[in-house]
C-alpha positions as CSV (number, residue, x, y, z in Angstrom):
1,X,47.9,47.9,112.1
2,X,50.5,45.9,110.1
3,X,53.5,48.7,110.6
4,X,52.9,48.8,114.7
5,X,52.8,44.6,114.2
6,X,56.0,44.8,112.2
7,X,57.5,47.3,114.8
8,X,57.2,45.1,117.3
9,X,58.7,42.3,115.9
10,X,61.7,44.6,115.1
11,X,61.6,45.7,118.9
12,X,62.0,41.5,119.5
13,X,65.0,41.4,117.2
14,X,67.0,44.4,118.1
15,X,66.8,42.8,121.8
16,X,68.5,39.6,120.5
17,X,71.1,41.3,119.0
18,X,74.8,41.3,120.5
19,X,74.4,44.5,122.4
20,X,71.7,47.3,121.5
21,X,71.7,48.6,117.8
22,X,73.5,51.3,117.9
23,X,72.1,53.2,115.3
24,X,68.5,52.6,116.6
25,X,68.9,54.4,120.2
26,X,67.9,56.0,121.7
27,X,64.4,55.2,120.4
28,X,64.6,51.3,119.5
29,X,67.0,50.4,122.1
30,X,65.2,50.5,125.3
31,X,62.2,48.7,125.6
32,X,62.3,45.0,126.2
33,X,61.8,42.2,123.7
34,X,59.2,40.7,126.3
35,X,57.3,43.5,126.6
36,X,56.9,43.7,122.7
37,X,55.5,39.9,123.1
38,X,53.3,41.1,125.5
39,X,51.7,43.6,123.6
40,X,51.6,40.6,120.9
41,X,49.3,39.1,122.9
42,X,47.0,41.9,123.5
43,X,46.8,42.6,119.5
44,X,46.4,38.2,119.2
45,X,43.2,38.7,121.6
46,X,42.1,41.6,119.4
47,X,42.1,39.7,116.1
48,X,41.0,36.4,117.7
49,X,37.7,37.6,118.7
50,X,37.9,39.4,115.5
51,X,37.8,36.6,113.1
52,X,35.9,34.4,116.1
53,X,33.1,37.1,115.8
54,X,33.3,37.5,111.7
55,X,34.0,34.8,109.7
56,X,34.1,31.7,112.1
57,X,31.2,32.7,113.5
58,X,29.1,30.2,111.7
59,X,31.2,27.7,111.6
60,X,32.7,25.4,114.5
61,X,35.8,25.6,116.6
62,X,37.3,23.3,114.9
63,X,37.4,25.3,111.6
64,X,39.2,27.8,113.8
65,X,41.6,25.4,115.2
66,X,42.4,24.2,111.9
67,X,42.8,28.1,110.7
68,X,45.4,29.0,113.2
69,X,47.5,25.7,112.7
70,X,47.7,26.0,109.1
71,X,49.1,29.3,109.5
72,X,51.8,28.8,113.1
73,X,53.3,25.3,111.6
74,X,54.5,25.5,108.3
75,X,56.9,28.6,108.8
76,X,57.7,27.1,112.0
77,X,59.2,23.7,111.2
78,X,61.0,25.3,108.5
79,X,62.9,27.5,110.4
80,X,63.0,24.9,113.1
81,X,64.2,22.4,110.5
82,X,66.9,25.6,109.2
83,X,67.9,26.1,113.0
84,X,69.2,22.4,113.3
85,X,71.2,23.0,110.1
86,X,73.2,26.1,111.5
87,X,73.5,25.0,115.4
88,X,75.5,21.4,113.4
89,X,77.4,23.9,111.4
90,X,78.0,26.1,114.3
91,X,79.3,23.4,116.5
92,X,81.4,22.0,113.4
93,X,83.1,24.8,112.0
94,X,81.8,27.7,114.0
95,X,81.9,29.7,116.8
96,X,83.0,27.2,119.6
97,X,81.2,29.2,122.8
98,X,83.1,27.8,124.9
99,X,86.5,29.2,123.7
100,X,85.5,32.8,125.1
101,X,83.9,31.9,128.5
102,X,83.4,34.7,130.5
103,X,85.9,37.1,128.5
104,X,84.7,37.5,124.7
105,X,86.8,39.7,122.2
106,X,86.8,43.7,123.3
107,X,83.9,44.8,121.2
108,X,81.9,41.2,120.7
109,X,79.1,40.0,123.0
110,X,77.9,36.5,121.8
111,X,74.2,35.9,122.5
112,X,74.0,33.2,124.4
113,X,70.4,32.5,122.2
114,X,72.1,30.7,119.4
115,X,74.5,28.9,121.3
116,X,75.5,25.5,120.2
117,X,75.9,23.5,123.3
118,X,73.0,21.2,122.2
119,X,75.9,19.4,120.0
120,X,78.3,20.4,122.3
121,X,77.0,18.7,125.8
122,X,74.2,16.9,124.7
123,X,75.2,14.0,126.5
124,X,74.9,15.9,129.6
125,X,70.7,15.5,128.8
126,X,69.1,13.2,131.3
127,X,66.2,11.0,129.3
128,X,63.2,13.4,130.7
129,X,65.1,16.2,129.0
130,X,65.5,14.7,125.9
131,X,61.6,13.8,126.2
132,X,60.4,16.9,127.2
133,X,62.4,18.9,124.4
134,X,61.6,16.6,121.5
135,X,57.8,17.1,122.1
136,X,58.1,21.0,122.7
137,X,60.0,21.3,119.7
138,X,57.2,19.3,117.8
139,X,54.1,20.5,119.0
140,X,55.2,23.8,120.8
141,X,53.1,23.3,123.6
142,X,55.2,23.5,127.0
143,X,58.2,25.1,125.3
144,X,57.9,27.5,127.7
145,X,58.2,25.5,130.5
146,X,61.9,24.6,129.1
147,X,63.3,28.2,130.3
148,X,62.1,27.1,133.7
149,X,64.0,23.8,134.0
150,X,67.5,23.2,134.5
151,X,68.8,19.8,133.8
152,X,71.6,18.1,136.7
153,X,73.0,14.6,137.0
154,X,70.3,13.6,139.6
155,X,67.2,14.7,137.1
156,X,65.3,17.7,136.2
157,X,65.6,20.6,138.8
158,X,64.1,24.7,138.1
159,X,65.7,27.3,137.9
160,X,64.8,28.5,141.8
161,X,66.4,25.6,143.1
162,X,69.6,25.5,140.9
163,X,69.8,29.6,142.1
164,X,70.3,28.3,145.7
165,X,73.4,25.5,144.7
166,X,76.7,25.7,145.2
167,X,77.6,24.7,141.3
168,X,75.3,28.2,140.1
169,X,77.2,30.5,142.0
170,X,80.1,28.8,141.5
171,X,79.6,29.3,137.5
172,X,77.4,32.4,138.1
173,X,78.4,35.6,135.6
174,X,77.5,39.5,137.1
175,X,75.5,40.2,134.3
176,X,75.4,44.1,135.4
177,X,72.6,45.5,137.1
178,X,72.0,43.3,139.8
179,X,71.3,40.5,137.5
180,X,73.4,37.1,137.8
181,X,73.3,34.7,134.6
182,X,74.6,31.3,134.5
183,X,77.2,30.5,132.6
184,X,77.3,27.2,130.6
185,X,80.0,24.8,130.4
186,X,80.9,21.8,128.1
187,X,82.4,19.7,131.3
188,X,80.2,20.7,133.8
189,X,77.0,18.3,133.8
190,X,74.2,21.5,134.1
191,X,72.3,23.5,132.0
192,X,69.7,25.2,131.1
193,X,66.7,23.7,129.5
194,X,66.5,26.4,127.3
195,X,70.2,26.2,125.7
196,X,69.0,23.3,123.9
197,X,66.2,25.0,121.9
198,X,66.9,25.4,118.4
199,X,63.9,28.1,117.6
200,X,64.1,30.0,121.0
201,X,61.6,32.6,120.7
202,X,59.1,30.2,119.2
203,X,57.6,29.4,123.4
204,X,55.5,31.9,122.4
205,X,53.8,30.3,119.9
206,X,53.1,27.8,122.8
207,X,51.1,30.4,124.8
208,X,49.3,31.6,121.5
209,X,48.3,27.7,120.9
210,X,46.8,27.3,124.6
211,X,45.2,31.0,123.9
212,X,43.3,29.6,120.6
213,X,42.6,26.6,122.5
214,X,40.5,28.7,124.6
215,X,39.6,31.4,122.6
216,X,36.4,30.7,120.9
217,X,34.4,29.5,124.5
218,X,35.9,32.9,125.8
219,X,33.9,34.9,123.0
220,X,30.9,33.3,124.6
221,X,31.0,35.2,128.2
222,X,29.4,38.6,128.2
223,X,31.3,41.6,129.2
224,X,31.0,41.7,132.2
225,X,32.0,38.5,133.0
226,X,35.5,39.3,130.5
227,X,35.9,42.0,133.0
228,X,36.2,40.2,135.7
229,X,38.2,37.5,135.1
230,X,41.0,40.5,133.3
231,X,41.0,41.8,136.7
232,X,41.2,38.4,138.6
233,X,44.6,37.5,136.2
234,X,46.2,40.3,136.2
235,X,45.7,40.5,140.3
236,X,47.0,37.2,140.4
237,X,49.8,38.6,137.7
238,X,50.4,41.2,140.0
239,X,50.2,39.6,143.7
240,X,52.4,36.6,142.7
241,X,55.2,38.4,141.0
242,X,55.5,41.7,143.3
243,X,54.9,39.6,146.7
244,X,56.7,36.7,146.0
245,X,59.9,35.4,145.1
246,X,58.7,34.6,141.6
247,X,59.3,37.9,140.2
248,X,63.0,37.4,140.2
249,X,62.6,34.2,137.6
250,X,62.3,35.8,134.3
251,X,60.0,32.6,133.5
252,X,57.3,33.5,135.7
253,X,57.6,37.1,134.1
254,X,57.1,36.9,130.5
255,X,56.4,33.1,130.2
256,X,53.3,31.0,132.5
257,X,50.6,31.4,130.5
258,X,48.1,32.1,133.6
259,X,49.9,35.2,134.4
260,X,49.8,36.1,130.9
261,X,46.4,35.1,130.3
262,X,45.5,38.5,130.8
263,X,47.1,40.3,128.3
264,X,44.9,38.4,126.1
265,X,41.9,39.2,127.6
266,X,42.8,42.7,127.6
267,X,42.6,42.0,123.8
268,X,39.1,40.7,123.8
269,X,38.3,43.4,125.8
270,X,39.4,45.7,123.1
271,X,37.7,44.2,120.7
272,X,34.4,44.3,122.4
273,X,35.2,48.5,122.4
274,X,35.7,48.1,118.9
275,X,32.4,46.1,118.3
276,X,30.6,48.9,120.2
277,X,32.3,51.7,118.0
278,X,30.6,49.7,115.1
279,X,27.1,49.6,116.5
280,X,27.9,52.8,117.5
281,X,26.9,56.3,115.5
282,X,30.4,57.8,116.1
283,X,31.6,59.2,112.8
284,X,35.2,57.7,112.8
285,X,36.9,57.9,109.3
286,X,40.4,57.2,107.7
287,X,42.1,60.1,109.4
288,X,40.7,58.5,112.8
289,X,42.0,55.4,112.1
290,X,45.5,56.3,110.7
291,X,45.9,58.6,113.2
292,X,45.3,56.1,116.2
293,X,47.6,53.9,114.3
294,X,50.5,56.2,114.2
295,X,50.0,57.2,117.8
296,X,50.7,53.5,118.5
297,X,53.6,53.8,116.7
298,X,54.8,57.0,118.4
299,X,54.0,55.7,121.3
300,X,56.3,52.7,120.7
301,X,59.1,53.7,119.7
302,X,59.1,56.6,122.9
303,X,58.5,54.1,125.0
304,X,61.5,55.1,127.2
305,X,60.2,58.4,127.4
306,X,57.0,57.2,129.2
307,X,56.3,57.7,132.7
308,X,56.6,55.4,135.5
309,X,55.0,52.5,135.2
310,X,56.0,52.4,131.7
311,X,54.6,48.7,130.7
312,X,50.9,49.5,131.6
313,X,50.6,53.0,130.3
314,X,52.1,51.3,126.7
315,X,49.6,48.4,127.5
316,X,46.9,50.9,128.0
317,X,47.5,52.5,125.0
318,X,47.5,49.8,122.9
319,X,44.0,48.7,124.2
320,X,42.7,51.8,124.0
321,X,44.5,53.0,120.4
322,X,43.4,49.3,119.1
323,X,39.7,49.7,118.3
324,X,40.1,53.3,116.6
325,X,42.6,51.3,114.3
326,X,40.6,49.3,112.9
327,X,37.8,51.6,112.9
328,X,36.9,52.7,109.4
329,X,34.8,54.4,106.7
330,X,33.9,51.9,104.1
331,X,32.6,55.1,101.4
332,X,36.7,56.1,102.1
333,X,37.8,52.3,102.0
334,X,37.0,51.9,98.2
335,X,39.5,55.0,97.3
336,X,42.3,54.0,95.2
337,X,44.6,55.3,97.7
338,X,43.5,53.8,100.9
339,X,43.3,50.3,99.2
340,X,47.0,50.5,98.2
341,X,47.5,51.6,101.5
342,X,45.9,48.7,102.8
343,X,47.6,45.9,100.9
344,X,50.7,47.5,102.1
345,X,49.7,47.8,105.7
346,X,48.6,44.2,105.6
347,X,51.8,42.6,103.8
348,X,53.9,44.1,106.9
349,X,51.7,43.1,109.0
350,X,51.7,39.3,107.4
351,X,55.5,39.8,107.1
352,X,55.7,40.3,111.5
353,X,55.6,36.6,112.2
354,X,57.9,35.0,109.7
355,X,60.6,37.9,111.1
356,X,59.7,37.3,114.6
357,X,60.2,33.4,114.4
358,X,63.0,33.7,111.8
359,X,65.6,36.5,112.9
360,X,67.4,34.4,115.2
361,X,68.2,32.3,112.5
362,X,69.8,34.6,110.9
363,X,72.0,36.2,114.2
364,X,72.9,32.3,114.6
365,X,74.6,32.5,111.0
366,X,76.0,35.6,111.2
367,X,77.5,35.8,114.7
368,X,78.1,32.0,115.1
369,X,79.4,31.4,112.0
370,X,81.0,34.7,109.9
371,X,81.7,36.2,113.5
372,X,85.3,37.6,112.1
373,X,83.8,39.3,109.3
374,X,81.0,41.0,111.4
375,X,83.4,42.6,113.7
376,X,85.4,43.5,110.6
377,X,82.1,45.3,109.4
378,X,81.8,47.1,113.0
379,X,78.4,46.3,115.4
380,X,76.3,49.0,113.5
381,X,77.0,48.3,109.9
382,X,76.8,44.6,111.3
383,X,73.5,44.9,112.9
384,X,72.1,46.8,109.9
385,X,73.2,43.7,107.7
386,X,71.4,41.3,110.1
387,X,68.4,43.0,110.4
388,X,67.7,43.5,106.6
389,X,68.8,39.9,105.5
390,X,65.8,38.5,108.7
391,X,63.7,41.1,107.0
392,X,64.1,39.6,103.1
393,X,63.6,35.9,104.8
394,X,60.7,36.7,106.2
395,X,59.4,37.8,102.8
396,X,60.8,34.8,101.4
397,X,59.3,32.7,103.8
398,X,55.7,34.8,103.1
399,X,56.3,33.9,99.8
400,X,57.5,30.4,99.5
401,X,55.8,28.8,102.5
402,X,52.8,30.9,104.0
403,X,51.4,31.9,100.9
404,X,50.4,28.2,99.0
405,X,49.5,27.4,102.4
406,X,47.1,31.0,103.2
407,X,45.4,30.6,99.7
408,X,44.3,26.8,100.8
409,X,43.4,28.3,104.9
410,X,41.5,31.1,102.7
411,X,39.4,28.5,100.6
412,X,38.8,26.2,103.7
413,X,38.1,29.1,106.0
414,X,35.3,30.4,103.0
415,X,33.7,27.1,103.1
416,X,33.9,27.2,107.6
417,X,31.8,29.8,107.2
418,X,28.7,28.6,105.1
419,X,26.1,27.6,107.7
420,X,25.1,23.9,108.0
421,X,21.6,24.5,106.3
422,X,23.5,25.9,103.3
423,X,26.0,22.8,103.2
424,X,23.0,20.3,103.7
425,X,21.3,22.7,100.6
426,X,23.9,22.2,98.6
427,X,24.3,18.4,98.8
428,X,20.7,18.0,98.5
429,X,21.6,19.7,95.0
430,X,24.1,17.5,93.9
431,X,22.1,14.9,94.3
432,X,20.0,15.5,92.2
């Protein structure tokens, strides 16, 4: 399952690109980044319970806790620590976003995502702001709660209120297709919350943290009761965004945890089909599994193919596809071939979060800071370029910071598992 992992963080950074790849459509360039973060958080709630059920399952939460920090923070804080190095050298000798305003060069449009107006208008921060962004940025949690904020010289105000002011449609921007996007400004004293993040994608990470906070007390409800409360979050998912005026606030549609809750559930819920298929006598063998896997692919990258409603038949393939992936024949999994297969499938699967936290590091650099040499190059050879440099930091980042730190999660995660009759055993031991 590590190529459909890596596809979708590929799906994630094509969307943040200036414009569509061109060379990827129509395949690539239709589905939406948050839809590929979505079905992130179906495949989380699959391997949760996974490693919940295998090799934490002697062991206590807090070996799991300890598991899933070791392997979020470290990448994390170095990119975040890398993103405050480019946004100062952005606002210093870079791209000055403001120059362009609503009329960018024919050919060029900047995303807004690596902005540098945190250098720019930070003095336009009331002091909640500055609290409330300092500790996201730290511990992640409530990051996504930035993209809901707006900051204005009275205080802290969301994004549904500011929509209704005078000053938003003042500075508002026709983003095409019905949708209106506000447009910062240096002078003017509001702005988004989420202008000011330095790692924007990584609010995420904030759900996953609240999802593993939860996680192993979810494993202990039966099936039934996992049923139910799937169906109770994605009605509430459902009812509050279709029958209310929340659906129009892309916060409430990709980023409050309760209304993606479910997603994650649906993972579990996988999982527990995959559980069965191993209890089960069903004859599944490699060609199952590869198959379902490259279904999930195909599946994918036609997404723009699919029927209406396009999100949940994806989403339904992806819970259904899920447990025949991981299905497999362990008298096949000791052929030569499968096991090389394996490493590889497993090193891009590894390799999917260090180029989904990472690649907009890379835009930032190449858009906010060679921006005349990359429409020089022309957008496809450009985006090419961008995509294969996020691709080689996210091995470097495998390599330099995840893997010292996996091979220590490994050895602690090893010891999590020994039961505490074994650990008591084996002090008695020493002591003698």
């Amino acid at each position: 399952m590590g190529v459909f992992r890596l596809l979708l963080a590929l799906f994630v950074l094509l969307g943040h690109l200036p414009g569509l790849a061109d060379w990827t459509n129509p395949l690539f360039g239709r589905m939406n980044a948050g839809i590929a973060v979505q079905a992130f958080f179906i495949l989380s709630g699959f391997y949760m319970a996974m490693i919940l059920a295998g090799k934490y399952s002697l062991g206590s939460p807090k070996s799991f806790y300890y598991s899933r920090l070791l392997k979020i923070f470290p990448i994390y804080y170095a990119v975040l620590l890398s993103g405050v190095i480019i946004c100062l050298l952005i606002a210093t000798v870079g791209l000055d976003i403001y120059e362009y305003g609503n009329n960018p060069p024919s050919g060029y449009d900047y995303p807004s995502v690596i902005s540098n107006v945190f250098f720019k208008s930070f003095g336009l921060l009331d002091p909640l702001s500055i609290v409330l962004l300092l500790l996201s940025h730290i511990f992640l949690i409530g990051q996504d709660f930035v993209y809901g904020l707006v900051t204005t010289p009275t205080g802290i105000t969301t994004v549904g209120e500011f929509r209704m002011t005078e000053v938003f449609r003042l500075f508002a921007v026709d983003a095409g297709g019905g949708e209106v996007r506000w447009q910062p400004r240096s002078n003017v004293p509001y702005m988004t919350l989420e202008k000011y993040l330095f790692v924007p994608q990584a609010w995420s990470l904030g759900l996953e943290l609240m999802f593993y906070a939860i996680a192993p007390f979810l494993l202990r409800i039966k099936s039934a009761g996992l049923i139910g409360l799937t169906v109770l979050f994605l009605a509430l998912r459902l009812f509050m965004l279709e029958l209310t005026d929340l659906g129009l606030n892309g916060f409430f549609q990709y980023k409050f945890f309760p209304f993606e809750l479910g997603f994650f559930l649906i993972g579990i819920l996988s999982f527990k089909c995959y559980q069965f298929l191993e209890d089960s006598d069903f004859d599944l063998t490699s060609r199952h599994r590869y198959g379902a896997a490259l279904l999930l692919c195909v599946v994918a990258l036609c997404y723009d193919l699919l029927p209406d409603p396009k999100n949940w038949i994806f989403f339904s393939a992806v819970a259904i596809l899920l447990p025949i992936s991981f299905k497999f024949d362990s008298s096949i999994a000791s052929m030569p071939k499968s096991v090389t297969w394996d490493r590889i499938d497993r090193f891009l699967g590894d390799l999917s979060y260090p180029l989904y936290i990472s690649h907009l590091l890379v835009v930032a650099a190449a858009y906010g800071l060679f921006q005349n040499q990359m429409r020089f190059l022309g957008r496809s050879i450009g985006q090419t370029i961008v995509i294969l440099v996020s691709i080689a930091l996210a091995a470097v980042l495998l390599r330099f910071v995840q893997g010292p730190i996996d091979r220590y999660r490994w050895r602690y995660a090893q010891v999590a598992t020994e039961t505490r009759a074994e650990r008591r055993r084996k002090g008695r031991n020493k002591g003698r």
